[in-house]
Residue frames relative to the residue before (quaternion, step in Angstrom):
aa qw qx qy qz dx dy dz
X 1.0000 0.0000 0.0000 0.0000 0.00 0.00 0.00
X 0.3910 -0.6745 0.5561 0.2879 3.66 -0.70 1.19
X 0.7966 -0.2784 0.3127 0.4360 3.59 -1.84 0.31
X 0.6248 0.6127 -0.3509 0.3334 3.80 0.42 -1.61
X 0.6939 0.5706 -0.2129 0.3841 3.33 0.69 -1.83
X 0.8221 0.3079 -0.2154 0.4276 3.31 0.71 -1.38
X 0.7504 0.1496 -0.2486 0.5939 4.08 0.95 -0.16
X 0.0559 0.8057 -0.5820 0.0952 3.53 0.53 1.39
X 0.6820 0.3972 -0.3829 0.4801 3.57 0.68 0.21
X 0.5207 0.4779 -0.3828 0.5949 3.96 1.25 -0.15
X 0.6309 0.4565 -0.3499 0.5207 3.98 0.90 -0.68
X 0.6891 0.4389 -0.2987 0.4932 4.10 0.80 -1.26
X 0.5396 0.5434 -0.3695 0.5262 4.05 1.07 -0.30
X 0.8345 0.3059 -0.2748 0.3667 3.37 0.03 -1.57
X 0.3887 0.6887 -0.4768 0.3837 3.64 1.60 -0.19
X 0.7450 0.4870 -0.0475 0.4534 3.16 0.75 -1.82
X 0.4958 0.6550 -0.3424 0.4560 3.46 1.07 0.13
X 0.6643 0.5548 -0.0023 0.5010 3.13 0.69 -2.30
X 0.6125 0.6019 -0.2537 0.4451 3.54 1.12 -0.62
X 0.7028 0.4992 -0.1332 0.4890 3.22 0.87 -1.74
X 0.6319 0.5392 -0.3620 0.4230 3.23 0.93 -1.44
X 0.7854 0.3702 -0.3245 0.3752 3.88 0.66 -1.03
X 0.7126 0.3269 -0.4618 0.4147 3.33 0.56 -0.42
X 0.5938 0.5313 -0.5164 0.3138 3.52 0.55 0.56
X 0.3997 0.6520 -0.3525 0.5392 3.22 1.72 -0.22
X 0.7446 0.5149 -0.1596 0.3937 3.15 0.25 -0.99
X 0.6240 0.4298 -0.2467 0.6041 3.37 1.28 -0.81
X 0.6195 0.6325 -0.2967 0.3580 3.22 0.88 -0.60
X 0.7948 0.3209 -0.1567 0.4906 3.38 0.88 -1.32
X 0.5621 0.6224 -0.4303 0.3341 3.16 1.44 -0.13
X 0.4804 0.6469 -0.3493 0.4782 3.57 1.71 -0.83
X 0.7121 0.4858 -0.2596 0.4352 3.56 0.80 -0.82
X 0.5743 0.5719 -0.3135 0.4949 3.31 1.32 -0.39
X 0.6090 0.4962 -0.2024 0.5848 3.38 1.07 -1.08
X 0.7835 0.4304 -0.2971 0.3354 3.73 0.38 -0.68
X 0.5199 0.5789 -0.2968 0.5536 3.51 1.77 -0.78
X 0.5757 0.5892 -0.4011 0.4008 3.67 0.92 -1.36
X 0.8579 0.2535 -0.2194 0.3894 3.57 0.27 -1.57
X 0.6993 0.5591 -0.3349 0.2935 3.38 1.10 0.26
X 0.5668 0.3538 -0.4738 0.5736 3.03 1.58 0.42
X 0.5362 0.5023 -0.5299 0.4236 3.98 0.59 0.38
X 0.6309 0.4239 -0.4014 0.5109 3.67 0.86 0.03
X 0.5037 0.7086 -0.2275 0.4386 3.41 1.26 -0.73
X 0.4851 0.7170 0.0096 0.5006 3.13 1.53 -1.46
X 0.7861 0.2788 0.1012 0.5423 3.36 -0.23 -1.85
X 0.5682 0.5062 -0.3765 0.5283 3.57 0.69 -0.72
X 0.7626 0.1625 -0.2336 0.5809 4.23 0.31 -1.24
X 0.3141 0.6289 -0.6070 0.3708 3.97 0.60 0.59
X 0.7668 0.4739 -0.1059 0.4198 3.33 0.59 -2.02
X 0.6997 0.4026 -0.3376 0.4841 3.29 0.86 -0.88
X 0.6943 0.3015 -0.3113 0.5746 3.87 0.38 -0.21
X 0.4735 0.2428 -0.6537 0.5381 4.03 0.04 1.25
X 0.5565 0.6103 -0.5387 0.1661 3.55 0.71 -1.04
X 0.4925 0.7384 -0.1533 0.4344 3.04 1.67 -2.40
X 0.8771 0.2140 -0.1017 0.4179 3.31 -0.53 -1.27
X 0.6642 0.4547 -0.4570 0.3785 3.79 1.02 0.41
X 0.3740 0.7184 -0.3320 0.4836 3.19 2.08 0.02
X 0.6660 0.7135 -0.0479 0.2125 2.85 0.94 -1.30
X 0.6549 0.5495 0.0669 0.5145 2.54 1.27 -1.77
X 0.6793 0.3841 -0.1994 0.5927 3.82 1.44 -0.82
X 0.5468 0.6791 -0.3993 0.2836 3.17 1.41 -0.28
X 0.2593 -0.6744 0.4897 0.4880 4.34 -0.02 0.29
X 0.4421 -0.6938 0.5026 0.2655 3.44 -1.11 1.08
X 0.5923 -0.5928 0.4094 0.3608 3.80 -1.33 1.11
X 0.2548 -0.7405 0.6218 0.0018 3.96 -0.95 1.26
X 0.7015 -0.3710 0.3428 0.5028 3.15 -1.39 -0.56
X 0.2941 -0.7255 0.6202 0.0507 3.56 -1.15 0.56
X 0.3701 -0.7039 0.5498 0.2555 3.99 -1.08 1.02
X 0.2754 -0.6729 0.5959 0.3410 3.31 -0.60 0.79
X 0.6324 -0.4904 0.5255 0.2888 3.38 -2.21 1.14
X 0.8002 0.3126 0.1700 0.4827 3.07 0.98 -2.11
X 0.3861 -0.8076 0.4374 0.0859 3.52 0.31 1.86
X 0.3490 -0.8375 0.4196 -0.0294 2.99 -0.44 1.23
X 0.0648 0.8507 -0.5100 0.1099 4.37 0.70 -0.23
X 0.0009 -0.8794 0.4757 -0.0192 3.54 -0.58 1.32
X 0.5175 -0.7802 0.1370 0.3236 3.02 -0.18 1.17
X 0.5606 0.5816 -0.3682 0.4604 3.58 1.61 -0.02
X 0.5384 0.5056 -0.4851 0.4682 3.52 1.16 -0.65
X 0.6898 0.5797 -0.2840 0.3279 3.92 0.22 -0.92
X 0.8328 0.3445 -0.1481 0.4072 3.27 1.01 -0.82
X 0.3308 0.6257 -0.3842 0.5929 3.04 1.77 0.95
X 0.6866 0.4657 -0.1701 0.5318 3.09 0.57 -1.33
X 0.8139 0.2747 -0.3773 0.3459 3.41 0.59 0.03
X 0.4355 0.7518 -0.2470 0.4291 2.74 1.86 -0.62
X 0.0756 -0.7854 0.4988 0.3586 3.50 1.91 -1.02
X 0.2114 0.7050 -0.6124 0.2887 3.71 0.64 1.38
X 0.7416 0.0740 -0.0662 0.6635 3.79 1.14 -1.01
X 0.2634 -0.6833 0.6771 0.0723 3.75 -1.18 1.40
X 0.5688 0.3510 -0.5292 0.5227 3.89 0.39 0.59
X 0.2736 -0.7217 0.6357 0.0169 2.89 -1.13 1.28
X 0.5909 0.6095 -0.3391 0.4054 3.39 1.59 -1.33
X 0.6506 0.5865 -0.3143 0.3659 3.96 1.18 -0.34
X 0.5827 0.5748 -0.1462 0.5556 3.07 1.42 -0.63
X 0.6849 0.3192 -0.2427 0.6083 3.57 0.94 -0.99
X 0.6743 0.3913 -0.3816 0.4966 3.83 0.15 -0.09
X 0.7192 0.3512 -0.4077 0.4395 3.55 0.59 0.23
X 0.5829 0.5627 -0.3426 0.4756 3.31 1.85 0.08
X 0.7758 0.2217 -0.2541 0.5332 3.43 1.65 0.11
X 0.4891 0.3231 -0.3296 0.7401 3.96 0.98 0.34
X 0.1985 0.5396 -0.8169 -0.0458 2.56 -2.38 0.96
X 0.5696 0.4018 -0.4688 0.5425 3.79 -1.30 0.02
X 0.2947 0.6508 -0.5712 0.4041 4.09 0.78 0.49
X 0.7193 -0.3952 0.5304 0.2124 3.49 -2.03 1.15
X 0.2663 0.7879 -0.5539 -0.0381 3.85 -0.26 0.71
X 0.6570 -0.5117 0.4021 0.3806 3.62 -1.18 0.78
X 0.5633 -0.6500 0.4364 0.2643 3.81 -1.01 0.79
X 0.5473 -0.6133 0.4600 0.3357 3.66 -0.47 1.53
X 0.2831 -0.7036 0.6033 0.2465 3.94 -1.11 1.17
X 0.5683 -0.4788 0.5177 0.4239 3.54 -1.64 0.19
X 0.5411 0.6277 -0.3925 0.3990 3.92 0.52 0.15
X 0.6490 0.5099 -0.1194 0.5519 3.29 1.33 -1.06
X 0.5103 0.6397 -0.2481 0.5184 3.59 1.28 -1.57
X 0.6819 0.5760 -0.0025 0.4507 3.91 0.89 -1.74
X 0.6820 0.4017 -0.0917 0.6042 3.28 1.04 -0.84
X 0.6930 0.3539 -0.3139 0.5441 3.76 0.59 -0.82
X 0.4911 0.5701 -0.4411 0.4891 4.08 1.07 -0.41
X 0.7057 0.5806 -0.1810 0.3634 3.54 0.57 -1.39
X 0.8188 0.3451 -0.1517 0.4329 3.20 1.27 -1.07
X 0.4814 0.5660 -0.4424 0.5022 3.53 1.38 -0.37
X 0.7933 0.4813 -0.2098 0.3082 3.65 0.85 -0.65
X 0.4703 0.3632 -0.4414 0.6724 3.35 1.80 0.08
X 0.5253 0.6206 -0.5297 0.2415 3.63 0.16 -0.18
X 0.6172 0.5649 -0.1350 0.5308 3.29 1.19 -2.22
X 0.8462 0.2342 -0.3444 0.3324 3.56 0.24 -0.68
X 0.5884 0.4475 -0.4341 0.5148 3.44 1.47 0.28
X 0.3442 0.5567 -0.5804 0.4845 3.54 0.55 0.97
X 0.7089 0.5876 -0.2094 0.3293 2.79 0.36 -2.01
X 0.6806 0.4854 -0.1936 0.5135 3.36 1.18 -1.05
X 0.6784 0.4940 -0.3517 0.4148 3.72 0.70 -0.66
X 0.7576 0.5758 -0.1407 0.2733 2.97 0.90 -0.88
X 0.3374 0.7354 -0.1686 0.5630 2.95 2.42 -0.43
X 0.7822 0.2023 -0.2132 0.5494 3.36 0.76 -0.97
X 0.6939 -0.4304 0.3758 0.4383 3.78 0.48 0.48
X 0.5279 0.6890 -0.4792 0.1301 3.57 0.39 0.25
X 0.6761 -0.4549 0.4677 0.3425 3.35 -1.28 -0.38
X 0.3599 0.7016 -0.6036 0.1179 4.33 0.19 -0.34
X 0.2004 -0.5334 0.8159 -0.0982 2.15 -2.06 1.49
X 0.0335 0.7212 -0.6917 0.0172 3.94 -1.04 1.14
X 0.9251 0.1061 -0.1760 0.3194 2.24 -2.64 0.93
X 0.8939 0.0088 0.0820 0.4406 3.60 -1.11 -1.37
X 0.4282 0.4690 -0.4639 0.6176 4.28 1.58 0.47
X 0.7362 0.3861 -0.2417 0.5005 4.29 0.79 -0.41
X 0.4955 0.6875 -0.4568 0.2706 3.20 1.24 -0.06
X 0.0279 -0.7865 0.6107 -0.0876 4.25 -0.98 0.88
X 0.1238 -0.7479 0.6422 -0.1140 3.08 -1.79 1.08
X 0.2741 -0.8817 0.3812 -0.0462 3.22 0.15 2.10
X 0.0353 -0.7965 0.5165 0.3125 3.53 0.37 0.39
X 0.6830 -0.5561 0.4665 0.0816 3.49 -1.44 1.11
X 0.6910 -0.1233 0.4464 0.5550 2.37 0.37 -2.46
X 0.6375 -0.4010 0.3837 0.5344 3.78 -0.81 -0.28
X 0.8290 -0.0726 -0.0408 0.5530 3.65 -0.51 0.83
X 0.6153 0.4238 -0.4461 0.4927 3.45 0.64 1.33
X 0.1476 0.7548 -0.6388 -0.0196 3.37 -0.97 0.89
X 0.5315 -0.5892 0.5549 0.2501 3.47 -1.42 0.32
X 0.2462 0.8178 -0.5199 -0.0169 3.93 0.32 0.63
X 0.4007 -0.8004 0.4333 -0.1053 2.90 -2.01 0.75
X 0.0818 0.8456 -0.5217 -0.0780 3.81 -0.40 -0.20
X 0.0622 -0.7701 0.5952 0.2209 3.68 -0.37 0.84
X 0.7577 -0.3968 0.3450 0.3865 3.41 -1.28 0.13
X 0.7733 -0.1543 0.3596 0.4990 3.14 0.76 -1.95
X 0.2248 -0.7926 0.5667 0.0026 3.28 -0.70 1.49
X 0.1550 0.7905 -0.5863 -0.0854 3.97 -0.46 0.38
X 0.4505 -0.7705 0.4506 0.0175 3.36 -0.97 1.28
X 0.0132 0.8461 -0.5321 0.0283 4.10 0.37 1.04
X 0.7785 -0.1107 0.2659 0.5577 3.92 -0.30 0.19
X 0.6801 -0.3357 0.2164 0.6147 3.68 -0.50 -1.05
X 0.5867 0.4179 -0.6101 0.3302 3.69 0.03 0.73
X 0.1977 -0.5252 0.8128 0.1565 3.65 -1.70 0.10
X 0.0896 0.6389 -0.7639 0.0121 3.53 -2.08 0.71
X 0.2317 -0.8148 0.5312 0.0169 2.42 -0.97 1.39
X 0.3391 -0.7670 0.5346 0.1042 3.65 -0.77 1.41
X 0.2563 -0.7440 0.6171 0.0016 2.95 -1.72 0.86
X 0.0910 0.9296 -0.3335 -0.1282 3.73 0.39 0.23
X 0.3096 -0.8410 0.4437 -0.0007 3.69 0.03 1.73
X 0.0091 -0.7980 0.5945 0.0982 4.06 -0.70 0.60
X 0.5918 0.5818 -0.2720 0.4870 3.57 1.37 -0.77
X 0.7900 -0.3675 0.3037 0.3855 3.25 -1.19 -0.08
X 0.5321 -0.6295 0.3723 0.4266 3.95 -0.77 0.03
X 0.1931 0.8114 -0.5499 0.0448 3.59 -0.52 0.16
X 0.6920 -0.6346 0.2949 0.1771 3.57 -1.23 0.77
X 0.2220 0.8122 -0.3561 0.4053 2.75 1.86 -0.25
X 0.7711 0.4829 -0.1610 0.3824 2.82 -0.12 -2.53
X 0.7912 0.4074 -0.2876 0.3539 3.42 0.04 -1.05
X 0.4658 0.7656 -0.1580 0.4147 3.11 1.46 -0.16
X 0.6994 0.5470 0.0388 0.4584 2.73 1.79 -1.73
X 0.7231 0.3132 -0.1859 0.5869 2.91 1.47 -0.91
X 0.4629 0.5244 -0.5102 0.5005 4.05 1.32 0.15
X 0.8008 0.3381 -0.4366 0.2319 3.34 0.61 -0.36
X 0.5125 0.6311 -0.3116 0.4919 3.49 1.98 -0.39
X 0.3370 0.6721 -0.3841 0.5359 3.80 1.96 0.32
X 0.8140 0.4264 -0.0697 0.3883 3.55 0.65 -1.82
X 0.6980 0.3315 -0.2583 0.5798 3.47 1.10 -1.07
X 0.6582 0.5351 -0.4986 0.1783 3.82 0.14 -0.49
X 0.5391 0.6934 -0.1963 0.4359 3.51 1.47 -0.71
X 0.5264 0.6164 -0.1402 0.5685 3.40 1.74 -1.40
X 0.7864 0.3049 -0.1081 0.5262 3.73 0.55 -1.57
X 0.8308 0.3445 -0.1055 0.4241 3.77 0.37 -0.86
X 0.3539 -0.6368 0.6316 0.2653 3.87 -0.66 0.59
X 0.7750 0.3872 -0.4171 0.2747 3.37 -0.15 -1.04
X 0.6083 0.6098 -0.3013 0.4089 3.71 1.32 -0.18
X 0.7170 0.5873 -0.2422 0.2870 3.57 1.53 -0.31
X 0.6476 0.4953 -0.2336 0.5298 2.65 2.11 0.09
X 0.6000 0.5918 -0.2406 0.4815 3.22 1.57 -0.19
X 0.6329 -0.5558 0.4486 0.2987 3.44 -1.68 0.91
X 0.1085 -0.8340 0.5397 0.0381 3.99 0.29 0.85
X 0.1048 0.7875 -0.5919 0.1365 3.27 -0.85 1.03
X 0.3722 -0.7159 0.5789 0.1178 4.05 -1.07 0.82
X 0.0346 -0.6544 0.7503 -0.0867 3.67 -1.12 0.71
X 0.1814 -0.7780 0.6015 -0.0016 3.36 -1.21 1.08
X 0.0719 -0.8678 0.4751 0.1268 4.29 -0.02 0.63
X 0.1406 -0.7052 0.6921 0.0620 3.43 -0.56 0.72
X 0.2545 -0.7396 0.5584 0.2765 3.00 -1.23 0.58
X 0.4130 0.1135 -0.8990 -0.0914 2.39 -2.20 1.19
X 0.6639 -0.1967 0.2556 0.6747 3.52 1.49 -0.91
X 0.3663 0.5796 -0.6061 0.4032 3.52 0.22 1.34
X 0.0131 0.6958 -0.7162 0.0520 3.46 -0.76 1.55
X 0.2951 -0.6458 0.6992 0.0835 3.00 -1.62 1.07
X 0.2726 -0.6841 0.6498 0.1882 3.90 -1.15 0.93
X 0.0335 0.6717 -0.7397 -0.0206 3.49 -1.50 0.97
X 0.5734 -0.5826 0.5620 0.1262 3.22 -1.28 1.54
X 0.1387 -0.8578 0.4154 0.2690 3.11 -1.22 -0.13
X 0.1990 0.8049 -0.3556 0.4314 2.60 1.50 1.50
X 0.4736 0.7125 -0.0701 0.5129 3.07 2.17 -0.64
X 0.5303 0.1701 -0.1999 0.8061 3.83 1.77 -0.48
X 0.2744 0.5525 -0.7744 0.1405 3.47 -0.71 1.67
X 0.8384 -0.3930 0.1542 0.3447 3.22 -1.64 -0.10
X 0.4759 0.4460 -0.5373 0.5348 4.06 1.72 -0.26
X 0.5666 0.5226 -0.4790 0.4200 4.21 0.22 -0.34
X 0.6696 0.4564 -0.3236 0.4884 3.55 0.60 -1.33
X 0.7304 0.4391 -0.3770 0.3628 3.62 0.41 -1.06
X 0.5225 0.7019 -0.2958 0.3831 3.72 1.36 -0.27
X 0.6726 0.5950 -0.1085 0.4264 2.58 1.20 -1.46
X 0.7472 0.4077 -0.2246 0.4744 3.27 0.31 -1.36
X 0.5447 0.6105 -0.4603 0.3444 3.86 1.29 -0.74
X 0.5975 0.4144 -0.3535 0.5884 4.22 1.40 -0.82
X 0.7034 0.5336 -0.4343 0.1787 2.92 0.24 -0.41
X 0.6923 0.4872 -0.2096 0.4893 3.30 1.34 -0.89
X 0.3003 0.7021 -0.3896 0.5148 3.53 1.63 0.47
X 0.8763 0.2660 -0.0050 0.4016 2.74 -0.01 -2.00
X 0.5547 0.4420 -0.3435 0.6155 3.76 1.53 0.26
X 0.3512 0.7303 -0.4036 0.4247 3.45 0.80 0.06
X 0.1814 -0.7297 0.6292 0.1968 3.99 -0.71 0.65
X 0.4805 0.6381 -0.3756 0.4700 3.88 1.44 0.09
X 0.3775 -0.8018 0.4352 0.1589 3.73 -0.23 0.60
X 0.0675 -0.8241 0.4714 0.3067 3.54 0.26 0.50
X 0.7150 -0.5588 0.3065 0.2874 3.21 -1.44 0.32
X 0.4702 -0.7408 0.4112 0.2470 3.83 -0.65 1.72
X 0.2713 -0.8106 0.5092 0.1007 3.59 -1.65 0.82
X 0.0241 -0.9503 0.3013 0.0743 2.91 0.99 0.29
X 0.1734 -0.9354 0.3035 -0.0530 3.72 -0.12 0.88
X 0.1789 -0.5598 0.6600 0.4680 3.96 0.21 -1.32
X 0.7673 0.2083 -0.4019 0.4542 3.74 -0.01 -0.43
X 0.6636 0.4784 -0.4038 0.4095 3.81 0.35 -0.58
X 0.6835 0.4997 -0.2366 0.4765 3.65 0.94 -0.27
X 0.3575 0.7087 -0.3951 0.4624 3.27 1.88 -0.78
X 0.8044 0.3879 0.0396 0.4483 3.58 0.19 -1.87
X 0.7912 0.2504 -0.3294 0.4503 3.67 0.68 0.40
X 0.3498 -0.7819 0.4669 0.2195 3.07 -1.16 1.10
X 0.1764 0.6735 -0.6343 0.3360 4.16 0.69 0.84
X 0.1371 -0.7794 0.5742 0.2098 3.33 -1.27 0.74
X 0.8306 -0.2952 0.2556 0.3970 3.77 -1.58 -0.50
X 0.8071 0.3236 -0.2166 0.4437 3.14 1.20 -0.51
X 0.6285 0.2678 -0.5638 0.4641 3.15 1.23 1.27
X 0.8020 0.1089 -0.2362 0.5377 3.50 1.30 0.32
X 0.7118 -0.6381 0.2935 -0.0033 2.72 -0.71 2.00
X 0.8095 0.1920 -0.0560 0.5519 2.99 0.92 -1.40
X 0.2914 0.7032 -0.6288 0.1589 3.77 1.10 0.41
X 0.4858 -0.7502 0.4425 0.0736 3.39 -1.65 0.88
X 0.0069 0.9551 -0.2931 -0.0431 3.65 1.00 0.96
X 0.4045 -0.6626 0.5559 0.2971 3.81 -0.51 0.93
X 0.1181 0.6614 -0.7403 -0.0236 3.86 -0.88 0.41
């Protein structure tokens, strides 16, 4: 007789055991099923409530506008238009020298096209300086803040700086058309780098302008002497100025700035 035969009631028990045991398992994890279920639906509802809470807070909250700057600000492209007599609103130029966090017109696909264009003559003039043993420093390593005045600076960013022995050139890199501006731009990064940087006051400073396809224009720096400086400083004290100069509105001068209607009134829009 096999094991079964002789403890058939220990075998008909432990049957009945093993049973119980699972469907209490079974009840068991189902409870846990059921208990996870409603606890992430409260979970749920719980960050529901807290984000209307959030976003009714929010909503009373005054939203963040334009803001006077403490510390006047003057960029070195807005200026050299203005002298260049490329942009005759000055009043655009001087409100971005005292407001920022301001309403700004949506970036065009022309601009979008142009900033592609230029990161890429940039890279390949590296690519090129560096070939000949140089030194390069780009973009935001060239970046400077002249102080003017108390809480005024003239700031900047050339493209590219390459360092030979005792000379420094300083690069400018152009995709658009030529204009005086530019050259402008980089007589004045001639004048202030020398002003902001030791390592530039001993050295043989010199300017190089790129156009794409490969037309470079050489600016001395003999070119930021003191009738340039005396130019200079004449916008500048405009555009540092807590007097507003008077607005020019245009289609083309409005064409090119990104200020909207509701800080000038009288911008002039092409539809």
């Amino acid at each position: 007789m096999g094991w079964r035969s002789k403890n058939q009631p220990l075998w008909i028990l432990s049957i009945y055991v093993n049973r119980r045991m699972k469907y209490r398992d079974f009840a068991y994890l189902f409870s846990l099923h059921k208990l996870f279920t409603y606890l992430g639906i409260f979970i749920r509802v719980v960050n529901d409530m807290r984000l209307a809470e959030e976003e009714a807070i929010l909503a009373h909250l005054p939203k963040k506008g334009k803001e006077k700057r403490i510390k006047k600000s003057i960029w070195v492209t807005w200026v050299a238009k203005l002298m260049a007599g490329e942009s005759l609103c000055s009043w655009s130029a001087w409100f971005k020298t005292h407001y920022s966090n301001y309403e700004k017109v949506p970036s065009k696909c022309e601009f979008i096209r142009y900033r592609l264009d230029h990161s890429r003559m940039i890279n390949e003039l590296r690519k090129e300086r560096l070939a000949r043993s140089e030194k390069v420093f780009v973009e935001e390593a060239n970046r400077f803040s002249l102080e003017i005045k108390p809480n005024l600076t003239l700031d900047g960013k050339p493209d590219l700086i390459a360092l030979a022995e005792d000379k420094a050139t300083v690069y400018e890199c152009k995709s658009a058309a030529e204009k005086d501006s530019y050259q402008i731009q980089l007589m004045i990064y001639l004048y202030s780098l020398p002003r902001c940087f030791d390592r530039y006051k001993s050295l043989k400073l010199g300017g190089c302008l790129l156009y794409c396809p490969g037309t470079r224009i050489e600016i001395p720096q003999s070119m930021a002497d003191e009738s340039f400086a005396d130019h200079l400083n004449y916008w500048l004290e405009i555009l540092g100025s807590d007097i507003p100069p008077a607005k020019a509105p245009s289609e083309n001068e409005c064409l090119f700035c990104n200020i909207t209607k509701s800080d000038c009134p009288e911008r002039v829009e092409k539809f």
